[in-house]
C-alpha positions as CSV (number, residue, x, y, z in Angstrom):
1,X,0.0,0.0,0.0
2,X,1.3,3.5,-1.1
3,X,3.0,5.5,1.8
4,X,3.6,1.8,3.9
5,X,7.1,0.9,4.4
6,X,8.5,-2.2,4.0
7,X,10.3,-3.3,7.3
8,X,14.0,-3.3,7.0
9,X,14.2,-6.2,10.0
10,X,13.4,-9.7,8.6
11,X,10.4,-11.3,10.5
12,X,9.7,-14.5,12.1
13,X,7.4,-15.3,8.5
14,X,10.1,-14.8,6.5
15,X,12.2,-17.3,8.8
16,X,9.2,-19.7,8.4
17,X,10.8,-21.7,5.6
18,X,13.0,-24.5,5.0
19,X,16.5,-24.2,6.6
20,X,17.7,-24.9,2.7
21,X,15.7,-22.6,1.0
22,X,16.5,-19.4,4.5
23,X,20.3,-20.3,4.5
24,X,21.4,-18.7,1.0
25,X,18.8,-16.3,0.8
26,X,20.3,-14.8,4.0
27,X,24.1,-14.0,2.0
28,X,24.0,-10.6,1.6
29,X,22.1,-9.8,5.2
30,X,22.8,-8.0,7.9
31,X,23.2,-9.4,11.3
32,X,23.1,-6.4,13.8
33,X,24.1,-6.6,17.7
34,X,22.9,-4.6,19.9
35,X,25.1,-4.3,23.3
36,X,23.8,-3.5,27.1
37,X,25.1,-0.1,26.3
38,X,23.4,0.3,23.2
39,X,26.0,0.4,20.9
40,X,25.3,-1.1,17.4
41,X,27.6,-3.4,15.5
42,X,26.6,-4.9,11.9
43,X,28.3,-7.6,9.9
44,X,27.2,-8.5,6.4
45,X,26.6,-12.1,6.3
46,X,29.0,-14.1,3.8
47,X,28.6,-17.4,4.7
48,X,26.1,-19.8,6.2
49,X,24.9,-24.0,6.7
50,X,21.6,-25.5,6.7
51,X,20.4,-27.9,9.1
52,X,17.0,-29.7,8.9
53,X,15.1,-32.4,9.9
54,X,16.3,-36.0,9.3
55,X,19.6,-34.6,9.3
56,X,22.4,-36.8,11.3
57,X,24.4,-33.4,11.9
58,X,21.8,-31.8,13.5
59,X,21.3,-31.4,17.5
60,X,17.6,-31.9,17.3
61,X,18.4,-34.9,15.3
62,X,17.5,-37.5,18.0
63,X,15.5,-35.7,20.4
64,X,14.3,-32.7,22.0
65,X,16.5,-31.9,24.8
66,X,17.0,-29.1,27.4
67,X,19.9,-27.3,25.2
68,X,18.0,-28.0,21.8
69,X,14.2,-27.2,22.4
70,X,14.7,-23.6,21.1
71,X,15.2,-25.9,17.6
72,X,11.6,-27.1,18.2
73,X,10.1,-24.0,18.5
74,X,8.9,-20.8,16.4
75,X,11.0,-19.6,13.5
76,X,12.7,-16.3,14.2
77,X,14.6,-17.3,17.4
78,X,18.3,-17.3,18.3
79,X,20.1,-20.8,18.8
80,X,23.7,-20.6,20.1
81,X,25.5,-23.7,21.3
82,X,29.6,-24.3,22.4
83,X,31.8,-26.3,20.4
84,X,35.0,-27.8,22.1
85,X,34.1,-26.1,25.6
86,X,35.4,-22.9,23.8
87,X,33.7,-21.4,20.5
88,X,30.6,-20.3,20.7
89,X,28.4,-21.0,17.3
90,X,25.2,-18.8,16.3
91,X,21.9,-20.1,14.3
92,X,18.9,-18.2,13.4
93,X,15.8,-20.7,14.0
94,X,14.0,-21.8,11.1
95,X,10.9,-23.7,9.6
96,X,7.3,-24.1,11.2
97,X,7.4,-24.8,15.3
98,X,7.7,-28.6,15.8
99,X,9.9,-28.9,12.9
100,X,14.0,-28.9,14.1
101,X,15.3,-26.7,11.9
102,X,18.5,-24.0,11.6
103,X,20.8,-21.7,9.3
104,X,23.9,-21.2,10.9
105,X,25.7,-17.8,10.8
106,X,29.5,-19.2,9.7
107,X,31.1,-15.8,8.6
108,X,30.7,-11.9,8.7
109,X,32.0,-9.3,6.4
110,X,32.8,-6.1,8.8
111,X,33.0,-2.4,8.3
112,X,35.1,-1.9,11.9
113,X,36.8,-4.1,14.2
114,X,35.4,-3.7,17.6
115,X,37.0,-1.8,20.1
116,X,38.1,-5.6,22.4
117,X,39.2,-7.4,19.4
118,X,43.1,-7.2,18.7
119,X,43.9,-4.4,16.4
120,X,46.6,-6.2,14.8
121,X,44.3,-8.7,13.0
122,X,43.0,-8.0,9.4
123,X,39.7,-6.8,9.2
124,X,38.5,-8.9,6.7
125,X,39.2,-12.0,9.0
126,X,37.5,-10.8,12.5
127,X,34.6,-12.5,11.7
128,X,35.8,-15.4,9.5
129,X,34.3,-18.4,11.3
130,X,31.1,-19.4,13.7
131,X,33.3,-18.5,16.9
132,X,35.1,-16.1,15.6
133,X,32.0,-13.7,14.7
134,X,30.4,-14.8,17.7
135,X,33.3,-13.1,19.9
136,X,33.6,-10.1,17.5
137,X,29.9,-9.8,18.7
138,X,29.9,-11.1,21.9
139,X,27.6,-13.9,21.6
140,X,27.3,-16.6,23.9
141,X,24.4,-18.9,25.4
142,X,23.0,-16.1,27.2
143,X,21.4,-15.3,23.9
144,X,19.9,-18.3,23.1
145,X,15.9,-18.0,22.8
146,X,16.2,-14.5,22.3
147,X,13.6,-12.9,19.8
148,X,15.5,-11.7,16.5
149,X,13.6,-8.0,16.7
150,X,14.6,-4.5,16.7
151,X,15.4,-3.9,20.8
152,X,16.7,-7.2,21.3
153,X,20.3,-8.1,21.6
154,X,20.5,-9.5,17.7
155,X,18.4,-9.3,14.4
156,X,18.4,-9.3,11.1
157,X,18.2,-7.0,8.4
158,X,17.3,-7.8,4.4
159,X,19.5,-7.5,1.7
160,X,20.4,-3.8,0.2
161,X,18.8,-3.4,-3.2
162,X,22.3,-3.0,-4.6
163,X,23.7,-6.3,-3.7
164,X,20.3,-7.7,-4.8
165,X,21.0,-6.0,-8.0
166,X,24.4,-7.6,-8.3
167,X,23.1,-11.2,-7.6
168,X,20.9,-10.8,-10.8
169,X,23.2,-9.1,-12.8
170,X,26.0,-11.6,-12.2
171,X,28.5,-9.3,-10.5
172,X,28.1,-11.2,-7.4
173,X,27.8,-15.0,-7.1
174,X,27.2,-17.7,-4.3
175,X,28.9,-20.5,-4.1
176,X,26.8,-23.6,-2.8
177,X,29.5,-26.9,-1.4
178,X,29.4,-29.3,1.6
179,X,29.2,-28.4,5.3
180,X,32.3,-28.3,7.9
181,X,34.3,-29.9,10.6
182,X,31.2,-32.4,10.8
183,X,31.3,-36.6,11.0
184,X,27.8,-37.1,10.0
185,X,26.0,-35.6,6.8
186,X,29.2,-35.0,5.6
187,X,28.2,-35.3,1.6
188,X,24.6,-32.9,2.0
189,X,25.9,-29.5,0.0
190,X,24.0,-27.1,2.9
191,X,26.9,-24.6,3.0
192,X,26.4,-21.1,0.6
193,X,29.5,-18.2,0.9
194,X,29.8,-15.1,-1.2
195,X,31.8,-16.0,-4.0
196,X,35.3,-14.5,-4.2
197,X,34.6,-12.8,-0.6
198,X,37.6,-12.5,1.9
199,X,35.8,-12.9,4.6
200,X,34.6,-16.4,3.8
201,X,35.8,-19.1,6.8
202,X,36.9,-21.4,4.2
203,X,36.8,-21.8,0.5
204,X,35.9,-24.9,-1.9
């Protein structure tokens, strides 16, 4: 309708969806942190992995359980789990409620490096990885179940118009390949990056 805005914030509807069909459609948007202090940071997303149901490499695979039911809930929700006692790893829920179902966040593309990261390392690298953009942002489990909305701690922001451009006009170009560091689900090809991108975790 003339003179209605279209929000800039992705909703829980869009989020509603598949984890295959969410996970390269969400290349090319923003994640945005907001801090106790209110301080903004924003990292474009370069690089992300599906995981649905009757997948082996999934948590909700089995089971619900205590650190998983977030998975079996509402689309539009914030998952974060701890790999090796150390790294922490951020997904954006997916899919209808009942239905296990994730996109994790495996790289960001950042403007700044914040102020408690070591200024000796390369931008383009802060956030190249689960853990490492989850301690760029400070994410940890604390966050988990937390509404992606405008006055949370995190959300999620659409794609500019000019990288959407791009996409169509060829200039920019995802690359679709198998999923990392995993023993199980190993051949699925649920990982997307931004072609040619430094950010990227890993390439190939």
């Amino acid at each position: 309708m003339e003179g209605l805005e279209v929000p800039l914030y992705i909703d829980a509807q869009w989020l509603s969806r598949d984890s295959t069909t969410v996970a390269p459609e969400l290349i090319g948007c923003t994640l945005v942190r907001q801090m106790p202090d209110r301080t903004i940071l924003r990292g474009l997303i370069v690089e992300t992995e599906a995981y649905g149901l009757g997948d082996p490499a999934m948590h909700a695979y089995r089971r619900p359980t205590e650190r998983n039911r977030v998975m079996f809930g509402p689309a539009g929700m914030a998952y974060v789990y701890l790999i090796y006692g150390t790294y922490h790893c951020f997904n954006v829920i997916t899919d209808q409620p009942g239905v296990p179902s994730a996109a994790l966040i495996r790289a960001l593309q950042l403007d700044t490096v914040p102020v408690w990261i070591e200024p000796q390392q390369k931008l383009q690298r802060v956030a190249a990885g689960p853990g490492k953009l989850c301690r760029a942002f400070k994410i940890d489990r604390t966050l988990t179940a937390t509404p992606l909305q405008p006055g949370q701690a995190l959300w999620l922001e659409y794609r500019h118009p000019q990288f959407q451009r791009q996409l169509a006009d060829g200039k920019l170009s995802l690359t679709q390949t198998t999923r990392i560091g995993l023993t199980q689900g190993v051949d699925l090809p649920w990982r997307w990056y931004l072609s040619g991108c430094p950010a990227v975790s890993h390439k190939g």
